[in-house]
C-alpha positions in Angstrom: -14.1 -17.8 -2.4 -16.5 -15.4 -0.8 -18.7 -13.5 -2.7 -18.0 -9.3 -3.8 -18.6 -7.2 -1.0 -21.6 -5.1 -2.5 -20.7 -2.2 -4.6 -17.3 -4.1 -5.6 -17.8 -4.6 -9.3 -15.6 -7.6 -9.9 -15.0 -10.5 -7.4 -11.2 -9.5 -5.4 -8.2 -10.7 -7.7 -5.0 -10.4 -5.0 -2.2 -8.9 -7.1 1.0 -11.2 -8.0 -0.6 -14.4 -5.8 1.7 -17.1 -7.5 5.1 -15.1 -7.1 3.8 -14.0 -3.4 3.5 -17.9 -2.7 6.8 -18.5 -4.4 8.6 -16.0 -2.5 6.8 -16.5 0.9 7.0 -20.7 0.6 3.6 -21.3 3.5 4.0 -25.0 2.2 7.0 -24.9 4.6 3.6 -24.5 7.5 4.8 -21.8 10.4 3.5 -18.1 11.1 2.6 -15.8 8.0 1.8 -11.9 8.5 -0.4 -10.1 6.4 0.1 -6.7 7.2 -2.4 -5.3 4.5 -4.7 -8.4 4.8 -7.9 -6.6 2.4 -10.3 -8.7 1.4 -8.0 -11.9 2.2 -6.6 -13.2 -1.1 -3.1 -13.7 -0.3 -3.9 -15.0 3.0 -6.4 -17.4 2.0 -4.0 -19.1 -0.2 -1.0 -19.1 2.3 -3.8 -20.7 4.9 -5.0 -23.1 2.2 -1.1 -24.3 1.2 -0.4 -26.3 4.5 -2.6 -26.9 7.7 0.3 -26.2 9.3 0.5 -22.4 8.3 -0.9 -19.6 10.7 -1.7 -16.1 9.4 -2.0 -12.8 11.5 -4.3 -10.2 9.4 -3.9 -6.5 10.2 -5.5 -4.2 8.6 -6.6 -0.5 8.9 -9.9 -0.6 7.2 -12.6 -2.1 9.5 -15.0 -3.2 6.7 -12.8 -5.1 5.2 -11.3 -6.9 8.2 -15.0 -8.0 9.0 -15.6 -9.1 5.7 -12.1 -11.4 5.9 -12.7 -12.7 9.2 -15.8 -14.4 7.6 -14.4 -15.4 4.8 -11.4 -17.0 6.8 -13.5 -18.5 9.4 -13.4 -21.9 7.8 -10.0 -21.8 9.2 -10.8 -21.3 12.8 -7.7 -20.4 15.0 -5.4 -20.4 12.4 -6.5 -17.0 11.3 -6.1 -13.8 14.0 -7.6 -10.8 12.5 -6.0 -7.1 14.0 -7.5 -3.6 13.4 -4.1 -1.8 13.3 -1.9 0.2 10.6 0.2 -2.0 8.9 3.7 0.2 10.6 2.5 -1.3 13.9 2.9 -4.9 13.1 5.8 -5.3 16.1 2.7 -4.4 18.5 0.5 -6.3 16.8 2.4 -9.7 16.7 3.4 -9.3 21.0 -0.2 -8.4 21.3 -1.3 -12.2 20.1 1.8 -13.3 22.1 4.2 -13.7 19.0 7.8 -13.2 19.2 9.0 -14.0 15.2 7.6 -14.6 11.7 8.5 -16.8 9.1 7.3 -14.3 6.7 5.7 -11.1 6.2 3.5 -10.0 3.1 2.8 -6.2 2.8 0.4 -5.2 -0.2 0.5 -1.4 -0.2 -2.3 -0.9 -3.3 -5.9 0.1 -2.2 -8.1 -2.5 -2.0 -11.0 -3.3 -4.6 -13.5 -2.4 -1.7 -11.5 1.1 -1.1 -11.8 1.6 -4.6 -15.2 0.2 -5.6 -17.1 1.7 -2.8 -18.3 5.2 -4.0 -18.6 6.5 -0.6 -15.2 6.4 0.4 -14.2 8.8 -1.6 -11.0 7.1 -3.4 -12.6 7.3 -7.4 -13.2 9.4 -9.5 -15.8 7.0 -11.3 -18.2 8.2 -8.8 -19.5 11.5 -7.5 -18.9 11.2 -4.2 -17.8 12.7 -0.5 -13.8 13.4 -1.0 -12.7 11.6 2.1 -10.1 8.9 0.5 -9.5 7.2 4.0 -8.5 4.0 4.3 -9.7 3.9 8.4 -12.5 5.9 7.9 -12.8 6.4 11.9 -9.8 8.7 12.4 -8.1 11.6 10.5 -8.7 14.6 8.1 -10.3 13.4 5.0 -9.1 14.6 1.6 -11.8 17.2 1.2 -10.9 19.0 4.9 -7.1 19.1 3.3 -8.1 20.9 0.3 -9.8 23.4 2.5 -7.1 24.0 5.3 -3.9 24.0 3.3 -1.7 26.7 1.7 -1.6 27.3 -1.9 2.2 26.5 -1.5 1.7 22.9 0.4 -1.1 21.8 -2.0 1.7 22.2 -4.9 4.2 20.7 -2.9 2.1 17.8 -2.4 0.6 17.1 -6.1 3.9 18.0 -7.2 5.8 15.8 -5.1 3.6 12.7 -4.1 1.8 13.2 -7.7 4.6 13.8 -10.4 2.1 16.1 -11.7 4.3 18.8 -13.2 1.3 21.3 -13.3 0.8 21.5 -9.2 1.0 24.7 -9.0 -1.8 25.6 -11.5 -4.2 23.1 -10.0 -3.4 24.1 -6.2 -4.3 27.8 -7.6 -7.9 26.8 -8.7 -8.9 24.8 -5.5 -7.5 28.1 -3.1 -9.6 29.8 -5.7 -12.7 28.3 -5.2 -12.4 28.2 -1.4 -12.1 32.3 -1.3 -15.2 32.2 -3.5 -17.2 30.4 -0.4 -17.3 27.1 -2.8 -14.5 24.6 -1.3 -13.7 21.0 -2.8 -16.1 18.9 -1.3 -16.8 15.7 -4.0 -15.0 13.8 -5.6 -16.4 15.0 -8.9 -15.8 18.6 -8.4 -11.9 18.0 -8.0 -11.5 16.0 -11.2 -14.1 18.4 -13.1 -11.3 21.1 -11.6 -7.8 19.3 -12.5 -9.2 18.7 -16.0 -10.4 22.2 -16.4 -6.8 23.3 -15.0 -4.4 20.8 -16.9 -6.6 20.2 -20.1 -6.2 16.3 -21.5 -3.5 16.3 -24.0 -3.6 14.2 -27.2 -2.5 10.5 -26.2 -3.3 10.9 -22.7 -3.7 7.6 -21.7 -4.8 8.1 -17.7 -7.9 10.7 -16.7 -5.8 14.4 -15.9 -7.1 13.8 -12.3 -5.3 10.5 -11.3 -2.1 11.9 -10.1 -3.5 14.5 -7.9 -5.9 12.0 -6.1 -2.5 9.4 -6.0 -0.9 12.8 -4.3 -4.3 13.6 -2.0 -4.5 9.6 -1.0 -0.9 9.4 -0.1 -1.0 12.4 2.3 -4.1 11.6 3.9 -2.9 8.1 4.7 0.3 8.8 5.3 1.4 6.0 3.1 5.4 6.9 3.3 5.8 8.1 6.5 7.9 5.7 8.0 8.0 3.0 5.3 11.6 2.9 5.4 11.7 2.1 9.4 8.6 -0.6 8.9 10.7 -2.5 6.2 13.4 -2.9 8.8 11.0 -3.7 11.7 9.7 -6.2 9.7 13.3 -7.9 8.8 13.3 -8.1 12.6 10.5 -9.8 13.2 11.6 -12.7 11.1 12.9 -15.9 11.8 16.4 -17.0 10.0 15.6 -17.7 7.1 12.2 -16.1 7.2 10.9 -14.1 4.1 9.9 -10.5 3.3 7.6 -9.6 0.5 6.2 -6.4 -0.6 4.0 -5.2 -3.4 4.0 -1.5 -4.1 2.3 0.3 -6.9 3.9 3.8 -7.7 7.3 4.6 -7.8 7.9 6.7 -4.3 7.3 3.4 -2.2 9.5 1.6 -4.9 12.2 3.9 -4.1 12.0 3.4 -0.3 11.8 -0.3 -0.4 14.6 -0.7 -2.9 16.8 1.8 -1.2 16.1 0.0 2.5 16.6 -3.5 1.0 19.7 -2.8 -0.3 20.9 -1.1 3.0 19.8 -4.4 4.7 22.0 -6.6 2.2 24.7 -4.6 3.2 25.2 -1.7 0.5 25.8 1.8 2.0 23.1 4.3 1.0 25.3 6.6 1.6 26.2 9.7 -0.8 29.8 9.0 -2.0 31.8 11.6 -0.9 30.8 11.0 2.5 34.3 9.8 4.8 32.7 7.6 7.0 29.3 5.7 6.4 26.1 6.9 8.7 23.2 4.9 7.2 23.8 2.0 8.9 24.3 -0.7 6.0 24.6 -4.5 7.2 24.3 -7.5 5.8 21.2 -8.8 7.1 19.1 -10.2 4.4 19.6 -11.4 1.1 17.7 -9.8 -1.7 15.5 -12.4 -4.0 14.5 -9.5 -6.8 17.3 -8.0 -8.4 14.6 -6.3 -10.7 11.2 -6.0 -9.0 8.6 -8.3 -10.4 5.6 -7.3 -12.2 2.5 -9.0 -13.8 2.5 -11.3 -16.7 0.2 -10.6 -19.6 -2.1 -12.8 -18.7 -2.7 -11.1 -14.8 -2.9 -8.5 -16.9 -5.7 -9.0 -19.0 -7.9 -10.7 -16.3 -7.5 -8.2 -14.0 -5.9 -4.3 -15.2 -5.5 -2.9 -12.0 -2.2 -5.1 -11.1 -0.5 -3.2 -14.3 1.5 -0.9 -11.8 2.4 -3.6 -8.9 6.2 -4.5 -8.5 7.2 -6.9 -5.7 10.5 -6.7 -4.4 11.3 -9.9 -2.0 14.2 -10.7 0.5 15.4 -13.7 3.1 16.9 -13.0 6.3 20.2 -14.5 6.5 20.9 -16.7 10.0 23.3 -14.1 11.5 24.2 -10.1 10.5 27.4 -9.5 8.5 
């Protein structure tokens, strides 16, 4: 394994590794997708389980897709590396002259090096620019958000990509501090704010601060715009038979994925008193997870961070019902 990327503080553990092997079967050999490659756990071990296994690596974040093309160079040609969102993976795959998948793997967490690095921004552990970027070459960073949007969208957002029930209080002491010439620019200063806003009741297992920079992260990456329409994308781009696999970590993207699985196994979305059904429901894959799966107790002690992941897993059937 290649060593930490420096200022990681432990070596990368990829999240639910066994039941991603067990879902994705690469001892079968064909091509594997990575659409969130990261440092290159999962990939390494689909790579490592049969010589005949290829894996295409996208990834938005260009550190870490130079730090996993060394890492996987030991497996020359059988590892293709792409700079790209992980939405974009149809033009990724004709791009290195691909046509289907036998399975796809999309990790939607933020990566130990997003989170370990204190100049990106993403922790509150550090004092440190707000940007919270995951491609830290394009797009408004969380701090130029803070300072361009209305009172009314910054509650919408922490209310509705946060669950934090106290938006609008918080979004009232960031517009605050702008019209007093002293705008959210560290990472520090926000969580110093939310705390002083919200308080930290008795029992209050997470810092005050964490849902508002889940809400900030999510916007500025745009993390479910279009998550619905990549899940079926990706259901395309299998081969019969092929598997899907995603990990997500809060319970928006859960609700997607779910929603669009179960649309794709052929269960109308629709709301019941609709006549006719619009959604488009067919029976195109079959779902693996009726519950999603989590991490056992022993993921869990060796490595904390997996203790909000669920994986929800499909196979495409050989023709649509």
């Amino acid at each position: 394994m290649a060593a930490p990327l420096g200022g990681m503080g432990a070596p990368h553990r990829p999240v639910l590794l066994t039941e991603t092997l067990k879902f994705l079967a690469p001892e079968r050999g064909g091509l594997f997708v990575d659409c969130t490659v990261g440092l290159g756990g999962h990939s390494e071990a689909i790579l490592k389980a049969s010589e005949k296994s290829r894996v295409i690596g996208i990834d938005r974040d260009p550190a870490a897709l130079d730090y996993t093309r060394n890492r996987l160079a030991q497996f020359g040609n059988r590892f293709q590396a792409f700079h790209a969102n992980f939405q974009d993976v149809s033009h990724v795959l004709k791009k290195a002259g691909e046509t289907a998948a036998a399975g796809i793997l999309v990790d939607l967490g933020v990566s130990s090096l997003q989170f370990d690095s204190a100049e990106r921004g993403f922790s509150f552990r550090f004092d440190a620019p707000l940007d919270m970027r995951m491609d830290p070459t394009g797009g408004p960073t969380a701090a130029e958000l803070l300072t361009e949007l209305p009172e009314v969208e910054l509650a919408r957002i922490i209310f509705e990509f946060g669950e934090e029930r106290l938006s609008r209080r918080i979004a009232r002491r960031i517009v605050e501090r702008r019209e007093q010439g002293r705008p959210i620019s560290t990472t520090k200063e926000l969580a110093d704010l939310v705390r002083q806003a919200v308080g930290k009741h008795k029992g209050q297992q997470i810092h005050p601060a964490t849902r508002t920079f889940q809400a900030l992260r999510i916007v500025v990456n745009k993390e479910l715009e279009g998550l619905a329409q990549f899940v079926e994308t990706s259901i395309d781009l299998l081969e019969p038979s092929g598997q899907f696999v995603v990990i997500s970590f809060h319970s928006l993207e859960d609700r997607i994925i779910k929603q669009e699985l179960r649309r794709l196994s052929g269960h109308c979305q629709c709301p019941p008193r609709l006549p006719v059904c619009s959604c488009g429901a067919r029976k195109e894959v079959e779902v693996l997870t009726k519950r999603p799966v989590t991490p056992g107790a022993k993921e869990l002690d060796e490595n904390p961070r997996a203790r909000s992941a669920k994986l929800r897993a499909c196979r495409k059937l050989s023709s649509i019902v």
